[in-house]
KETOR-467467 format. One record per residue (C-alpha): residue number from 1; residue in three letters; x, y, z. Coordinates in nm, 2 decimals, always signed. Each point is the difference from the previous one (the first is absolute). Last residue first. Layout:
N
<pt pos="NUM" code="ALA" east="X" north="Y" up="Z"/>
...
END
This chain:
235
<pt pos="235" code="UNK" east="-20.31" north="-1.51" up="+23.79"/>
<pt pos="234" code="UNK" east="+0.02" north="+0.28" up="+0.26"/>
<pt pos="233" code="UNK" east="-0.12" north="+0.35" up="-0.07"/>
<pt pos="232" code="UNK" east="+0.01" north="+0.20" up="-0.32"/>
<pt pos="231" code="UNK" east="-0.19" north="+0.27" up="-0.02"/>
<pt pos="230" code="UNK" east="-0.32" north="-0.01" up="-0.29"/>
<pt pos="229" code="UNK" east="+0.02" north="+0.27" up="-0.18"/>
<pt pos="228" code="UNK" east="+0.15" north="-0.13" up="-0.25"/>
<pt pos="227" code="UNK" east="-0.21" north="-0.33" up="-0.03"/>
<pt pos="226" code="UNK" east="+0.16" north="-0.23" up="-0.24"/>
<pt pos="225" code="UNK" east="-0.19" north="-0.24" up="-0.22"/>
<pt pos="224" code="UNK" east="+0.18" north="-0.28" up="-0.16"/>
<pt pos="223" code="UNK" east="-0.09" north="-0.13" up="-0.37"/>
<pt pos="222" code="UNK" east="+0.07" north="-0.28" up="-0.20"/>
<pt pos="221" code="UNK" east="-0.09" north="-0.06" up="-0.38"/>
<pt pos="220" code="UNK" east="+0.01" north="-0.20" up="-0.28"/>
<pt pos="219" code="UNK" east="-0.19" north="-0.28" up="+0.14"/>
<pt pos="218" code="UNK" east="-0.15" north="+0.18" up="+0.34"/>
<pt pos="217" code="UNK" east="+0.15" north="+0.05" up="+0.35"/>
<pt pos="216" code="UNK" east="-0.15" north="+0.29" up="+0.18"/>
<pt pos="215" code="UNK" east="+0.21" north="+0.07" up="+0.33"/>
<pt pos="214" code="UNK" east="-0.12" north="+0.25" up="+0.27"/>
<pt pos="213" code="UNK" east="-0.38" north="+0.04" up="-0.08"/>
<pt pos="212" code="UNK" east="-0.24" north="+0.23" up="+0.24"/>
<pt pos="211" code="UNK" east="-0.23" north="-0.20" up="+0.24"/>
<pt pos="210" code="UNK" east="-0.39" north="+0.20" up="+0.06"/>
<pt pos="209" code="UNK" east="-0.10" north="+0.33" up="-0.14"/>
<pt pos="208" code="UNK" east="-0.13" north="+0.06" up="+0.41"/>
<pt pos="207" code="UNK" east="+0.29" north="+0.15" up="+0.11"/>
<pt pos="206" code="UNK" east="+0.26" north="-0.13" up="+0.23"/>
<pt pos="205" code="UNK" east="+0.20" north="-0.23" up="-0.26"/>
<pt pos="204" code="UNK" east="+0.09" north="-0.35" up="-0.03"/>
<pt pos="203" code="UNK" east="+0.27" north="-0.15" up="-0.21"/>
<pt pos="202" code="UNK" east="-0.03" north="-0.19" up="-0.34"/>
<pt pos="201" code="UNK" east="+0.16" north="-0.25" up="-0.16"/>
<pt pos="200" code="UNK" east="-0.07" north="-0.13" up="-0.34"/>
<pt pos="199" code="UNK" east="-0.01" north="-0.28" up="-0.26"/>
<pt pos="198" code="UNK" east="-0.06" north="-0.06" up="-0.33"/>
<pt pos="197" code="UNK" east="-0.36" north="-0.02" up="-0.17"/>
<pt pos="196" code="UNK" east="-0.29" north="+0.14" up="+0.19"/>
<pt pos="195" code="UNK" east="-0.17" north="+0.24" up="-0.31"/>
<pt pos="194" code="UNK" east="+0.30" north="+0.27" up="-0.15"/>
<pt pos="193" code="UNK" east="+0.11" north="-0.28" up="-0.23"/>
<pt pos="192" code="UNK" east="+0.24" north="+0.20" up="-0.22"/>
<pt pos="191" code="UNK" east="+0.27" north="-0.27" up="-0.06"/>
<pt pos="190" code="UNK" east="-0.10" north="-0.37" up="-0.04"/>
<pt pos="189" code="UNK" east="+0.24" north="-0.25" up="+0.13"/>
<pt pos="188" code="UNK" east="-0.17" north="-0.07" up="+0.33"/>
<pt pos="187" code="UNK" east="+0.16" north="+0.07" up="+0.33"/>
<pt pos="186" code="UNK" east="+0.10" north="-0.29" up="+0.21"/>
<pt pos="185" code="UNK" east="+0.15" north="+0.09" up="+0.38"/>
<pt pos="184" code="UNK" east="+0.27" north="-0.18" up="+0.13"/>
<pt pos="183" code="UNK" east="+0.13" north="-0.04" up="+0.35"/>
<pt pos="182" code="UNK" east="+0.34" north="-0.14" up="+0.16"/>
<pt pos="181" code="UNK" east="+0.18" north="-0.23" up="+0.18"/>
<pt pos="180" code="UNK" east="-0.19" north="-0.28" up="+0.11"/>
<pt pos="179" code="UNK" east="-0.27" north="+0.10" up="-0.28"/>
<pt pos="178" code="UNK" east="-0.32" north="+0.21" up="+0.01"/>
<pt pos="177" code="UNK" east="-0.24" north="-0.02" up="-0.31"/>
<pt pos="176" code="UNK" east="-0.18" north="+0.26" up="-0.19"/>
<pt pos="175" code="UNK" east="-0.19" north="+0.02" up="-0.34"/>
<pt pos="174" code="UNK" east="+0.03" north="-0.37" up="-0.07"/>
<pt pos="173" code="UNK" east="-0.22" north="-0.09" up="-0.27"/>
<pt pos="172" code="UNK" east="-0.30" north="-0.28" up="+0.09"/>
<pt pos="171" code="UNK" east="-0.20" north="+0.21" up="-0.28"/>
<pt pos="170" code="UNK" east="-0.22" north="+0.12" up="+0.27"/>
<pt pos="169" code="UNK" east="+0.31" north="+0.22" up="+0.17"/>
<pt pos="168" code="UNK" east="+0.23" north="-0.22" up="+0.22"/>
<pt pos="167" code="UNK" east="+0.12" north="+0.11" up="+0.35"/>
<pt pos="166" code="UNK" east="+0.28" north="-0.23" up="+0.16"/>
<pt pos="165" code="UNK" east="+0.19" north="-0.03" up="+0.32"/>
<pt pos="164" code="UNK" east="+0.27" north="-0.23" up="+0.10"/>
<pt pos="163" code="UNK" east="+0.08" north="-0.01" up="-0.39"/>
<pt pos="162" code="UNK" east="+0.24" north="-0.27" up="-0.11"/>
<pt pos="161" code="UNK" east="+0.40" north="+0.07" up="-0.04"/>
<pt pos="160" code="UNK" east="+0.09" north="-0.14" up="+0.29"/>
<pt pos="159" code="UNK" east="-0.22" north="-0.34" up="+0.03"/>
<pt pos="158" code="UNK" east="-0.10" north="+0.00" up="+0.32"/>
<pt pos="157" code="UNK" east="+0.23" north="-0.26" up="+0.24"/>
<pt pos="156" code="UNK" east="+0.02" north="+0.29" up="+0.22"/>
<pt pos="155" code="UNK" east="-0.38" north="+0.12" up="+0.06"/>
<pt pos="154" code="UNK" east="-0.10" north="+0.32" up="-0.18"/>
<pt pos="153" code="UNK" east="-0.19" north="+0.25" up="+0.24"/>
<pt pos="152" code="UNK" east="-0.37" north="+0.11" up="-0.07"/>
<pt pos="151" code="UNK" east="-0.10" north="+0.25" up="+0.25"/>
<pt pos="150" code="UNK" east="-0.33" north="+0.10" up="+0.04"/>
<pt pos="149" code="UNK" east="-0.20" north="+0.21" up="+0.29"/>
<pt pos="148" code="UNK" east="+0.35" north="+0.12" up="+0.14"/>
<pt pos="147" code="UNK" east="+0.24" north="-0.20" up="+0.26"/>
<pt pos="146" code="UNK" east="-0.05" north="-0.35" up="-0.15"/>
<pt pos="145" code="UNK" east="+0.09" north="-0.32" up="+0.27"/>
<pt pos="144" code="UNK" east="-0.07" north="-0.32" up="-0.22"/>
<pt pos="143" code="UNK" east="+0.17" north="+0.12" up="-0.34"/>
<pt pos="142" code="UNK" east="-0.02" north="-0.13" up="-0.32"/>
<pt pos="141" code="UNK" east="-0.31" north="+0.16" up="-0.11"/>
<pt pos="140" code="UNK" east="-0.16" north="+0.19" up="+0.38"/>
<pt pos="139" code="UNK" east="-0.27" north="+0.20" up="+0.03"/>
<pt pos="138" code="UNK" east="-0.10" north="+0.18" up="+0.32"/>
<pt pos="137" code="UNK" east="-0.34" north="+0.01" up="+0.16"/>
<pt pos="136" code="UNK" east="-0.32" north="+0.19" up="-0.17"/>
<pt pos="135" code="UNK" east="-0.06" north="-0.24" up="-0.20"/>
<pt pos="134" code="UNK" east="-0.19" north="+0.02" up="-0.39"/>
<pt pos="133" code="UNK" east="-0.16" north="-0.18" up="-0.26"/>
<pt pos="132" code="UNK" east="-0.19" north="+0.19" up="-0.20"/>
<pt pos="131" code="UNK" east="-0.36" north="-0.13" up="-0.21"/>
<pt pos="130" code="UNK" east="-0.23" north="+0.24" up="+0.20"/>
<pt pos="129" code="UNK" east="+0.11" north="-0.17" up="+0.34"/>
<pt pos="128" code="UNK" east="+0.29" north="-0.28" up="+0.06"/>
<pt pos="127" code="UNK" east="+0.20" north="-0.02" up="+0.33"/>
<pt pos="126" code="UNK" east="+0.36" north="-0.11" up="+0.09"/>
<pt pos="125" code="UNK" east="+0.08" north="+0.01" up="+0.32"/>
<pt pos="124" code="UNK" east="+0.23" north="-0.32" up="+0.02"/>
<pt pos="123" code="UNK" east="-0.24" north="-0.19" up="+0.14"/>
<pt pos="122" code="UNK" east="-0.29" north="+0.06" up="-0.23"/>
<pt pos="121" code="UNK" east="+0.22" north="-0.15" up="-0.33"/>
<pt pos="120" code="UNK" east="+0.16" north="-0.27" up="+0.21"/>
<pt pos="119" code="UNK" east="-0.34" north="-0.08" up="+0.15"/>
<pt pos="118" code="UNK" east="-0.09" north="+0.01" up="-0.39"/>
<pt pos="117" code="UNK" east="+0.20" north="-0.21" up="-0.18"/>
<pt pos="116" code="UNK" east="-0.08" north="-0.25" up="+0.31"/>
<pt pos="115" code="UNK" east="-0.33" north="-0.02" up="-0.04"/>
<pt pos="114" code="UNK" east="-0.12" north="-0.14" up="+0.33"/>
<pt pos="113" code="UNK" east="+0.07" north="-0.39" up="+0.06"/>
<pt pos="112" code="UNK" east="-0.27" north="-0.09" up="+0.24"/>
<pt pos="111" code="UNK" east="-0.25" north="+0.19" up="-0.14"/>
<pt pos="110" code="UNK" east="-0.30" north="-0.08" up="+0.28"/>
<pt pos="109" code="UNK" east="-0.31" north="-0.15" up="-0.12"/>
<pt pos="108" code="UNK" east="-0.32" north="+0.11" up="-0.04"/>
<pt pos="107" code="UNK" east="-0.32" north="-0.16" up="-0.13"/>
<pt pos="106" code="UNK" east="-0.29" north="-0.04" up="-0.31"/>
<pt pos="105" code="UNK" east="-0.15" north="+0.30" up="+0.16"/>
<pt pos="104" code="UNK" east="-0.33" north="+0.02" up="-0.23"/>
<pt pos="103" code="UNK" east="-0.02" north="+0.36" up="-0.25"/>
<pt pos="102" code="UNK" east="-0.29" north="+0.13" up="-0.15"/>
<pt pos="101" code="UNK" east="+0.23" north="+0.20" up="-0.23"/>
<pt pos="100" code="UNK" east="-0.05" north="-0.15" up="-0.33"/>
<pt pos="99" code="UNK" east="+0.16" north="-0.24" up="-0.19"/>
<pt pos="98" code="UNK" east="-0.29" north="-0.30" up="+0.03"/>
<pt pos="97" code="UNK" east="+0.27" north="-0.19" up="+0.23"/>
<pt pos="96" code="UNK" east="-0.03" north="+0.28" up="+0.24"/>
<pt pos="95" code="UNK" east="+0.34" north="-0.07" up="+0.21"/>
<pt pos="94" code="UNK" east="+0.18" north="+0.15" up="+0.30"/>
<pt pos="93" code="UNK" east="+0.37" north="-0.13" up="+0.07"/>
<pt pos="92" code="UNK" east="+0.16" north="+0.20" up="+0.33"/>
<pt pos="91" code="UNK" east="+0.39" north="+0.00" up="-0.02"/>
<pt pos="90" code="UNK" east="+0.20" north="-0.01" up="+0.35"/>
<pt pos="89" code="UNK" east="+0.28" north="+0.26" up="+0.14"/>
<pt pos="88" code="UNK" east="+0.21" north="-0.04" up="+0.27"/>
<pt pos="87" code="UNK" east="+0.20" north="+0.34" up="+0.09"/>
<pt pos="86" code="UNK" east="+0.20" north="+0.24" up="-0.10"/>
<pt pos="85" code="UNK" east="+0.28" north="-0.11" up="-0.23"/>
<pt pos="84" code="UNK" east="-0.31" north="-0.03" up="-0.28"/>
<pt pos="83" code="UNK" east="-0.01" north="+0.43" up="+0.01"/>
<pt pos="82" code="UNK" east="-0.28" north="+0.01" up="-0.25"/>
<pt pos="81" code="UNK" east="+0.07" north="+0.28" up="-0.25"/>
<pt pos="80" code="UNK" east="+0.02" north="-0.13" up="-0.31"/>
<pt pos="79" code="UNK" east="-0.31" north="-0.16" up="+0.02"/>
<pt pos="78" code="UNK" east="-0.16" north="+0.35" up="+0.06"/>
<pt pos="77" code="UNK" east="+0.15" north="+0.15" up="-0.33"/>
<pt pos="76" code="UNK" east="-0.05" north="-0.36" up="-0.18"/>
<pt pos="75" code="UNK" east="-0.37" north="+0.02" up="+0.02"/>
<pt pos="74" code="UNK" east="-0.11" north="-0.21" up="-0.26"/>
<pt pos="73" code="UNK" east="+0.29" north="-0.25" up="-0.02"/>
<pt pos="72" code="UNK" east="+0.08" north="-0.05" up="+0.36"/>
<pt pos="71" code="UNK" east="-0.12" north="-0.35" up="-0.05"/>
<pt pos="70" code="UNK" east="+0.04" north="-0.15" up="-0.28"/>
<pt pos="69" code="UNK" east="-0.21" north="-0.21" up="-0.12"/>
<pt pos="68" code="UNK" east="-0.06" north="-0.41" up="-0.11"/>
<pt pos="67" code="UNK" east="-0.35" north="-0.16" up="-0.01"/>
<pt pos="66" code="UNK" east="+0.02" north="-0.37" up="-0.10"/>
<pt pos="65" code="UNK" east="-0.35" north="-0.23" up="-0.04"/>
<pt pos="64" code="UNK" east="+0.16" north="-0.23" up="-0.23"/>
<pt pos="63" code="UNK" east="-0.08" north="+0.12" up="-0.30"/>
<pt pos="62" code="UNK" east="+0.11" north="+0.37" up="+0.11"/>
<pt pos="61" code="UNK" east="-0.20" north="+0.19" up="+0.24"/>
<pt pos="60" code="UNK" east="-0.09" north="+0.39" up="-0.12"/>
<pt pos="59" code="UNK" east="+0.09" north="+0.28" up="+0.23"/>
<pt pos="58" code="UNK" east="-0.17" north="+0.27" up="+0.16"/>
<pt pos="57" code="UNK" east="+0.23" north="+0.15" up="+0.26"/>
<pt pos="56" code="UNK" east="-0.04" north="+0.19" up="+0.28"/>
<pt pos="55" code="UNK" east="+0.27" north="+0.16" up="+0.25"/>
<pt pos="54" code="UNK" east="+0.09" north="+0.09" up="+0.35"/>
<pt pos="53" code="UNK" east="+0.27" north="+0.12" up="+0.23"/>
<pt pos="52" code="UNK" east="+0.04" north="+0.11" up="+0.36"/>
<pt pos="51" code="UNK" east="-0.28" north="-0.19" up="+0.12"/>
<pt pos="50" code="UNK" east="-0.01" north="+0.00" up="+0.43"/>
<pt pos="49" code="UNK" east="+0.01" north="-0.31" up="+0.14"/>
<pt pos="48" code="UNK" east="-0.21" north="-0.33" up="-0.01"/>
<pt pos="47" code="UNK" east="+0.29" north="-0.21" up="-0.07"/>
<pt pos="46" code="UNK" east="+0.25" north="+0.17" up="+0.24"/>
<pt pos="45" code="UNK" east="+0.28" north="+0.27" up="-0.06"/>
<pt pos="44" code="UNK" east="-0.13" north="+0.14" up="-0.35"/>
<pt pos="43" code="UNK" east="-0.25" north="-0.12" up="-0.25"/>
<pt pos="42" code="UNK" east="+0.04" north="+0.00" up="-0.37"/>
<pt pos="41" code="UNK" east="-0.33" north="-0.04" up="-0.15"/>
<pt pos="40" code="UNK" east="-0.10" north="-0.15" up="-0.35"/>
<pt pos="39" code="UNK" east="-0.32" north="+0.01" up="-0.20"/>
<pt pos="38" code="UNK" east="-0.11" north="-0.22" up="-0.24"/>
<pt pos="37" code="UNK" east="-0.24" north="+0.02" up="-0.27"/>
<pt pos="36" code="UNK" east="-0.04" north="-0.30" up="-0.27"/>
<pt pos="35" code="UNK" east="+0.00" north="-0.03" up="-0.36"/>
<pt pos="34" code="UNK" east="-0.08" north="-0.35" up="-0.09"/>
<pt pos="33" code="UNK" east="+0.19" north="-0.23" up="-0.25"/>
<pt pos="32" code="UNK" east="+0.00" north="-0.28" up="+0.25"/>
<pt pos="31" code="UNK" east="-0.10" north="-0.06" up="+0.35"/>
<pt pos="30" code="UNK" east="+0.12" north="-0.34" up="+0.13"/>
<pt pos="29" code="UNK" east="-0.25" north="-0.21" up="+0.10"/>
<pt pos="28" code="UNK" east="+0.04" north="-0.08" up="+0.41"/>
<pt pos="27" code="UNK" east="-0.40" north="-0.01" up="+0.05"/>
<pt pos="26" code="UNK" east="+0.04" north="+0.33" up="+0.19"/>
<pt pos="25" code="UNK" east="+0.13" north="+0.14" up="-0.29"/>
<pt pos="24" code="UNK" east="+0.38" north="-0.02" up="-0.12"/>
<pt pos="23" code="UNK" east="+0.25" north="+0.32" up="-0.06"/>
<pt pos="22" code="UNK" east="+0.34" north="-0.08" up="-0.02"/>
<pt pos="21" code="UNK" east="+0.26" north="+0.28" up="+0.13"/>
<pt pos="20" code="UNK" east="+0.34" north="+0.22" up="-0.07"/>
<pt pos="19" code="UNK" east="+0.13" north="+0.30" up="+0.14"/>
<pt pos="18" code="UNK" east="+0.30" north="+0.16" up="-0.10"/>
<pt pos="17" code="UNK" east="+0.20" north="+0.35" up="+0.19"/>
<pt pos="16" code="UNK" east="-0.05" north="+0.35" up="-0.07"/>
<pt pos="15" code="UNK" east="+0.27" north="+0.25" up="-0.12"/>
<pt pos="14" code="UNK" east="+0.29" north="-0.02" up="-0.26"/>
<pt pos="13" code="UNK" east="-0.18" north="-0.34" up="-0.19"/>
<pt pos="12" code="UNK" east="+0.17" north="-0.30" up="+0.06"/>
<pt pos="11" code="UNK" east="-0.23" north="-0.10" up="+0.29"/>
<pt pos="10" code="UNK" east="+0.07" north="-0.22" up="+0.32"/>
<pt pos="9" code="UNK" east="-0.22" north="-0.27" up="-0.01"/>
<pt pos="8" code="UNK" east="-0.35" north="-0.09" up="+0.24"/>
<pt pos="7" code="UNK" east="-0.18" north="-0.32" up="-0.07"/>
<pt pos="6" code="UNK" east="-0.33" north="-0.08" up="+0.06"/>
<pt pos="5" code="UNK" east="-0.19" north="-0.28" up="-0.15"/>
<pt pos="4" code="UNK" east="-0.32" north="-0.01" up="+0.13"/>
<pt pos="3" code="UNK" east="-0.30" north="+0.25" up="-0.01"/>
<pt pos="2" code="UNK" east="-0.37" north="-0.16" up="+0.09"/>
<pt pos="1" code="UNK" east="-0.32" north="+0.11" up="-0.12"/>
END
């Protein structure tokens, strides 16, 4: 069996890249309608290198002999967390053109465009396990040079009454948003809700009953907690 017709895209989808073939026989026919099983290698450094990523597939050819997958779409955890600003990489093509696993080596070719989506993604730290996304360095939104784990700073020609930061509840309500000059907090309108509704600040105590409430805002009804015993020092 022979496999032509490679071409490598960047995908659409948030992790993986497209992959697109013909499959022919050894006479040149195209294979059509046929389910086939392929199996696809990521190598690293040098073309017969160590594999840091694989996957199988059993797709169906098209009409025209046209297989089409994603790759990174099976195991996007470990896809995710190919460093591409490494090193070379290069894509190993196995085929069984009766879709099983008794695979031939149909060749391997280096990626000479990597995915760039994700050698930004990779090289700025960012990693994906369990279905989180997460870095371990500093976060920046509007600011190249943050101090703290996130900062999100409004630029100058912002818009001065929009949100630089916004939470929304499911309903896409605003429930707490933090302006150039100020901060607001959404409470429903419904009194009596003793569940999560309205908002609240808490400080942290030394035993093991866990934060006490300072300020209890609720509709109809604030509250603020003072400590008597408690001396005061400081703020």
């Amino acid at each position: 069996m022979v496999f032509i017709g490679l071409n490598t895209l960047i995908s659409q989808s948030p992790v993986g890249f497209n992959y697109q073939a013909v499959v022919r026989d050894s006479s040149g026919e195209i294979v059509a309608d046929q389910t086939v099983g392929m199996r696809i290698s990521l190598i690293k450094g040098v073309i017969d290198g160590e594999v840091v990523f694989q996957e199988m597939f059993t797709p169906t050819t098209n009409k025209f002999g046209v297989v089409n997958l994603v790759i990174g779409s099976v195991n996007p955890d470990l896809f995710a967390n190919i460093d591409w600003s490494e090193t070379n990489y290069f894509i190993k093509i196995e085929l069984d053109v009766d879709g099983g696993t008794d695979y031939i080596t149909m060749g391997t070719s280096q990626l000479l465009s990597v995915p760039y989506a994700q050698h930004a993604f990779s090289a700025a730290g960012w990693k994906t396990s369990y279905g989180s996304t997460y870095t371990e360095q500093k976060v920046g939104i509007g600011q190249s040079g943050p101090k703290s784990k996130l900062l999100v700073a409004a630029a100058a020609h912002d818009n001065q009454e929009a949100a630089i930061f916004e939470v929304k509840n499911r309903k896409g309500e605003t429930v707490f948003a933090v302006y150039e000059n100020s901060v607001e907090v959404y409470v429903g309108e419904k009194e009596g809700n003793k569940g999560r509704g309205g908002f609240a600040v808490s400080g942290r105590t030394t035993t093991k009953s866990g934060p006490e409430e300072i300020l209890v805002v609720q509709p109809g009804l604030t509250q603020v907690f003072v400590d008597e015993d408690y001396p005061a020092k400081g703020r």
